[in-house]
C-alpha positions, 0 to 999 in steps of 0.5 A: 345227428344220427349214431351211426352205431345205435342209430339213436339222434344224438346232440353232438358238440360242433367246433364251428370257426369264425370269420376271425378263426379264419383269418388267425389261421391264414396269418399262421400259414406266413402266406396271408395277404390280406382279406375283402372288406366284410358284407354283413347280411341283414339284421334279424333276431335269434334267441333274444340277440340282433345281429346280421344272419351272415357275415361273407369275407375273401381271404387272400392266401400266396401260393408259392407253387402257382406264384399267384395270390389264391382267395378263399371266400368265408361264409359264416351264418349266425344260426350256425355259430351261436350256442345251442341251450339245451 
């Protein structure tokens, strides 16, 4: 990432949620309804770990205003969530 200050890069410390965080904060909300079954992308290795590159899911929120279920799809790719060592 670029300073905006120095225009040095710089390494930054990125909060990046989960499927989990996702789902924790929608039950927080009292609207959760549930989520999609999970799809898990292919398997493939990253810094010395198998595991799937993406995991997709929906979660269903109410919306009291439009009294309609609202879906939310998720995302979330390994690559991006596993820790960087330095």
């Amino acid at each position: 990432m670029k300073d905006a200050r120095t225009g040095d890069l710089v390494y930054r410390d990125v909060v990046m949620p989960g499927i989990y965080e996702y789902r924790t904060t929608a039950q927080r909300t009292g609207e959760y309804l549930g989520h999609s079954p999970y799809e898990y992308g292919p398997v493939s290795e990253y810094k010395k770990v198998s595991a799937p590159e993406w995991c997709s899911v929906t979660m269903y929120r109410w919306n009291p205003v439009a009294k309609m279920r609202a879906e939310f799809p998720v995302k979330v790719k390994f690559k991006e969530i596993a820790a960087h060592q330095t």
